[in-house]
N, C-alpha and C positions, 0 to 999 in steps of 0.2 A: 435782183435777188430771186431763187428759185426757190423759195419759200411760200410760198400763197399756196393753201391746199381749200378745196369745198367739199363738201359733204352730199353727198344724193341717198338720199334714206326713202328706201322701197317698200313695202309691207307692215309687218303686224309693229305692236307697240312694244317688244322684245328688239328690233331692231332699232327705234327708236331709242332705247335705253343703251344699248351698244354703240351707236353712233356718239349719242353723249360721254359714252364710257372713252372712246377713242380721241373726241377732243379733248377730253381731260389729260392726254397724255402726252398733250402738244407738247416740246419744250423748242425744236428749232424752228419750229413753223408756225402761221398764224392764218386762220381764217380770210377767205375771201371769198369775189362774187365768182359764181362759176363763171364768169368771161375773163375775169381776172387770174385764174388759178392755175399755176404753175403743174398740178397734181391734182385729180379727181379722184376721192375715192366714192366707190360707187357700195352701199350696203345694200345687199340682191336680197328678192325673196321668189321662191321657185314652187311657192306652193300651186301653184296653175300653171298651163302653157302662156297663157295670157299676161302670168305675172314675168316668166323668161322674154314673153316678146316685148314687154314694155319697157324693161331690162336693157335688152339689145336695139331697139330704137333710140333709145336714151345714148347708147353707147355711138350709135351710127350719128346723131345729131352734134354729140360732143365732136365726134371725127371731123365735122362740117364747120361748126362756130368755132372752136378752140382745139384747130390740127395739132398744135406742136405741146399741149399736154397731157402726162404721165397719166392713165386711167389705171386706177387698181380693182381689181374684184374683190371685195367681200361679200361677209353673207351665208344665205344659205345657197344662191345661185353659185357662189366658188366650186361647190361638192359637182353639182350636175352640171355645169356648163361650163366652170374655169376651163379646163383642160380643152374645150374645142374653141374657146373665145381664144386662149393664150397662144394657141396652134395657128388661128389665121390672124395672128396677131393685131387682135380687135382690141387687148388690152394689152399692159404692160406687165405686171402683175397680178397673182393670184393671192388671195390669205385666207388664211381661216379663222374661226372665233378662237381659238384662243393666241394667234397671233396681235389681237388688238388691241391690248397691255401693252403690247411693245412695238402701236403704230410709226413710234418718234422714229426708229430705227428700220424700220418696214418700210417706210417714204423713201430712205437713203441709199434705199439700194439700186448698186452700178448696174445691173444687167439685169433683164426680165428674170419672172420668178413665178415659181406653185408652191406655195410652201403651205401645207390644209392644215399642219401640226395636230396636237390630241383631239378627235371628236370631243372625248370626255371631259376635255376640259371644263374648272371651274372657276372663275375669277371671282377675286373680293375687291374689288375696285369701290372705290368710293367716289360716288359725283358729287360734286358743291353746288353747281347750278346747272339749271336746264338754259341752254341759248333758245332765245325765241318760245320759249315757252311759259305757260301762266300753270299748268301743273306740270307736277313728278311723277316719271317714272321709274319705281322701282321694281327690278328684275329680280324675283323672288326665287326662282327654278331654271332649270335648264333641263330638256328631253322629256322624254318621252315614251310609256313602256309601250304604250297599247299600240296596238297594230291594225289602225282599219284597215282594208284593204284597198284603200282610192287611196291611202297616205305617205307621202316621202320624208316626212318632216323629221322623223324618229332617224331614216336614215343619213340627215344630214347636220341634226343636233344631237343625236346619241340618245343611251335612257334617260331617266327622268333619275335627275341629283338635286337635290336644293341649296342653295347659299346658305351660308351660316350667317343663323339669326345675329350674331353680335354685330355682323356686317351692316344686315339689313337695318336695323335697331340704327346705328350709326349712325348711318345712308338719310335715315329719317330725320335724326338727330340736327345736322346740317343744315339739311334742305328745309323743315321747319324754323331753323334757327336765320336761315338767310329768305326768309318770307315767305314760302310753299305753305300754301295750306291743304290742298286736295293731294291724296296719291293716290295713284294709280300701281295695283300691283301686279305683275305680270310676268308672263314664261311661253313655255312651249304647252306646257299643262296644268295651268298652274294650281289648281285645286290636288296634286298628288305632291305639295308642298308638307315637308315632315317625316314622308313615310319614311325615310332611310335616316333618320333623324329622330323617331321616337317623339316628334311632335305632330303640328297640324296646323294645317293655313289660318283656323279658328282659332288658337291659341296665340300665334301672330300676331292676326289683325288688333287682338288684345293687346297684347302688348304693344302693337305699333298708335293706337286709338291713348292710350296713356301718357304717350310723350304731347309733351305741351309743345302749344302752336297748329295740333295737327286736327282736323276741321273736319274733313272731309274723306272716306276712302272709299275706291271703285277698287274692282275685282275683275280681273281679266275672265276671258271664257272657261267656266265652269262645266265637268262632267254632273250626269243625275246622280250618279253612285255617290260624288264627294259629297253632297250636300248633306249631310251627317243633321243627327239631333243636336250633336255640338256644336255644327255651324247655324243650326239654325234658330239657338237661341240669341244668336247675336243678330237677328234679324229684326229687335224692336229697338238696338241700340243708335241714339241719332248721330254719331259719327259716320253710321254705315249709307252710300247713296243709296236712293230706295230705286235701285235699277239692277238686274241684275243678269248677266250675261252667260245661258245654260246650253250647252252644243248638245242638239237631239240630231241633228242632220237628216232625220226624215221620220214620216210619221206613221209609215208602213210595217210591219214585223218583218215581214215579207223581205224589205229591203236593208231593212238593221242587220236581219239575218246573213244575207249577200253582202254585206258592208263589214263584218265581223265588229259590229258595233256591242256592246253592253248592255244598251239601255232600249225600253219597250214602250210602245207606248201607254196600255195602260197604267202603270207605274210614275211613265212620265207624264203624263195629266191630272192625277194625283198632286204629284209634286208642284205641280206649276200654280192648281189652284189654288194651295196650301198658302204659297208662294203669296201668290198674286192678295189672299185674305189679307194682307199685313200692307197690304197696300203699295206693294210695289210693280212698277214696272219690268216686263220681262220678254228681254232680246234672247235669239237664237242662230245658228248655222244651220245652214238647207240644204244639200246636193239636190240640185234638180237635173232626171234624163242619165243617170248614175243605169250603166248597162244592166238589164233584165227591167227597166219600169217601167212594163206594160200598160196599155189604158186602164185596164181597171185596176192595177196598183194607182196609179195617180190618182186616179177618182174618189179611191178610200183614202187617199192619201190626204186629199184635200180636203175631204168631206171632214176627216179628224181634223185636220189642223183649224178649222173651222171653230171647232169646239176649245182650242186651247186660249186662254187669257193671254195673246202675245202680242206685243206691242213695238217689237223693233226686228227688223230680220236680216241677217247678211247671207244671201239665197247668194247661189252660183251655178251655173250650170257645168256638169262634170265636165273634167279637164285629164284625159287619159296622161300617166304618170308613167315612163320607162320603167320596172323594177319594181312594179307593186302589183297584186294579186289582180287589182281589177283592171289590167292592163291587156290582159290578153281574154278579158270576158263576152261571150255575145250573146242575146245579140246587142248589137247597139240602138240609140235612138237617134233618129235623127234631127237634124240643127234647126230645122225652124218647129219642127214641135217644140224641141228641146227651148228655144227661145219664147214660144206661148206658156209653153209652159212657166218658166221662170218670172213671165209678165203676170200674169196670174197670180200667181202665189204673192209676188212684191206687191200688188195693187191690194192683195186682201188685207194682209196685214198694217198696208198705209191706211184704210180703213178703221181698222184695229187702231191707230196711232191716234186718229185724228178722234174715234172716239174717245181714249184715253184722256184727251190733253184738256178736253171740252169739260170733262170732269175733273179735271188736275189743273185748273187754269188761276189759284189762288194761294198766296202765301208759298211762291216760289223761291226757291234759292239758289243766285247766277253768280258760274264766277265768269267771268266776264274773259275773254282769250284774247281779242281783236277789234280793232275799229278802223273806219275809212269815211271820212266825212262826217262825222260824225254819227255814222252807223256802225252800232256794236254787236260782236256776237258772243255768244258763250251756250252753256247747258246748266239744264236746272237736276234738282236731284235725281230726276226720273230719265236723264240723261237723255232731254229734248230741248233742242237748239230754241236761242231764243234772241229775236235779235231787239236790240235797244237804240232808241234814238235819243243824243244829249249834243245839243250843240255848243253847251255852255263849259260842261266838265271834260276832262279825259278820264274815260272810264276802263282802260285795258287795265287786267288783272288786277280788278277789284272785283269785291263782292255786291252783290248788289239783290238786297229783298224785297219782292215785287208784289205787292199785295195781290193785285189782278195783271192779268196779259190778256190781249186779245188773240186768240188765238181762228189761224187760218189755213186752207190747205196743208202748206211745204212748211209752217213755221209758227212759231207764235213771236205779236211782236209789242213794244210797249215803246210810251213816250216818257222820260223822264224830264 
């Protein structure tokens, strides 16, 4: 039977939720091990050159272990790389998001294919269950208006549309109803959830925090502008994780300015610490070595980041993007500042982490994702891993209240 198809899910938690979106829509095929599988679809992410290379390794490695199956592109790597992958025919197929409703038929096709269908698409799909997962993700948005100038993302998800709440509301409905307690809500941007809509991501989470069963909600990367007075009263509610994930990308005006970003920093310090009073923890995105970041941009750069309450960071060092402003910018910086750099910045903030945890190390709440040996992992509300040892129970995706954790460098960890 040439039915066995596997799933390879590359980047953010948007992809994630589409990947689930596309098994849901199995009807003649069925899951298997990637050594098993008649058909690979691969869901790409293109936001760095680093995410296409790891992409195409993947793709080169399948060619090696499992020559004689079907690799399909999705993704957002379909937009910028299908059409040179499908050309030396490194894949079979190309698709785009909104072919992935109608994966069942997608699979079946006789001859190679590019089929990218509407950017703007929006799908209402409803998941029942996450595979392998202990939470949900629901995909609240799709696109994206703003236009940094490092960013491709808008050109390969389109602008910023939101789902319709009855969907999402549903989505919840289900997924609480068949055991999910924590969601995860997610997009391209997800905080400009509403505006074409006449709602808001804050009147959402309300409504989605009211349906029964439902425990727990995290909130994908957030802009400073959305964080509204209406969102932030929902900020002492304990449904909400007290973690919360705010995209500054840098800490310079200097460089916001060159970034055609929004947001400033003293506005965004402000906000953070406002933030950070109510007790929560607060993750960011960095460009680091982003063209024009002179030493003494850095230097102020750091010296503020210094001063911010931040406690989780996803730094990167810039990744020149075909078709975006900062692409033909100079001067540039080069690869090993550009990597001390980055090293720097992650080491302050693990700093940041570990003081955080040292003072957050009581009356935690895990749910529980994983175990092996009876070592388990999960995240407490401050969305810091936490690993458990039980050799008596099976403790995956359970909840689990920890009065104390020891906490250590890379981790905190407890004996139950």
């Amino acid at each position: 039977m040439n039915n066995k198809v596997f799933f390879k899910t590359f980047g953010c938690r948007t992809n994630q939720f589409d990947t689930q979106v596309m098994i849901s829509k199995l009807k003649d095929f069925r899951l298997s091990s990637e050594e098993e599988a008649n058909t690979i679809v691969i869901n790409s992410c293109t936001v760095t050159n680093g995410a296409d290379s790891s992409v195409r390794s993947y793709i080169n490695s399948i060619k090696k272990s499992n020559p004689q199956a079907k690799i399909i592109l999705a993704g957002c790597g379909a937009f910028s790389k299908g059409e040179e992958l499908l050309a030396q025919k490194k894949v079979f197929g190309v698709m785009g998001h909104s072919q992935k409703e109608a994966i069942n038929s997608v699979l079946q096709a006789p001859q190679p294919f590019y089929e990218l269908g509407d950017i703007n698409h929006i799908d209402n799909s409803i998941v029942a269950e996450f595979v392998g997962k202990s939470r949900a993700f629901i995909k609240i948005q799709e696109g994206c208006d703003f236009r940094c100038s490092y960013c491709i993302i808008p050109f390969v998800r389109g602008n910023a549309r939101s789902h319709s709440e009855a969907t999402i509301l549903e989505q919840v409905r289900i997924l609480a109803s068949n055991g999910f307690g924590e969601f995860v809500l997610t997009g391209t941007n997800v905080g400009s959830y509403g505006k074409d809509t006449h709602s808001s991501i804050a009147k959402l989470i309300q409504r989605i925090a009211s349906i029964r069963g439902v425990r727990r909600i995290r909130i994908g990367s957030l802009e400073p502008m959305q964080i509204d007075s209406e969102f932030k009263e929902l900020l002492s509610e304990p449904f909400m994780a007290k973690h919360l994930h705010i995209a500054l990308q840098h800490t310079s005006d200097r460089m916001l300015e060159i970034m055609n970003r929004r947001n400033r920093y003293s506005s965004d310090r402000a906000l953070l610490e406002e933030i950070a009073q109510k007790g929560y923890a607060i993750g960011t995105d960095f460009i680091v070595a982003h063209p024009h970041e002179t030493t003494k941009i850095w230097e102020e750069a750091i010296e503020r980041l210094q001063q911010l309450p931040l406690t989780h960071i996803h730094a990167f060092r810039y990744s020149k993007r075909d078709n975006t402003p900062s692409a033909s910018m100079k001067p540039l910086v080069g690869g090993e500042i550009a990597k001390a750099r980055h090293q720097e910045l992650v080491e302050i903030v693990a700093q940041k982490n570990l003081a955080f945890r040292q003072q957050h190390a009581h009356d935690l709440e895990v749910l529980v994702e994983s175990g092996k040996k009876g070592v388990y992992a999960g995240f407490d509300q401050y969305f810091n891993r936490v690993e458990i040892t039980s050799q008596n129970e099976d403790l995956a995706s359970t909840w689990q209240f920890l009065k104390e954790v020891t906490v250590e460098d890379a981790t905190n960890r407890t004996t139950l």
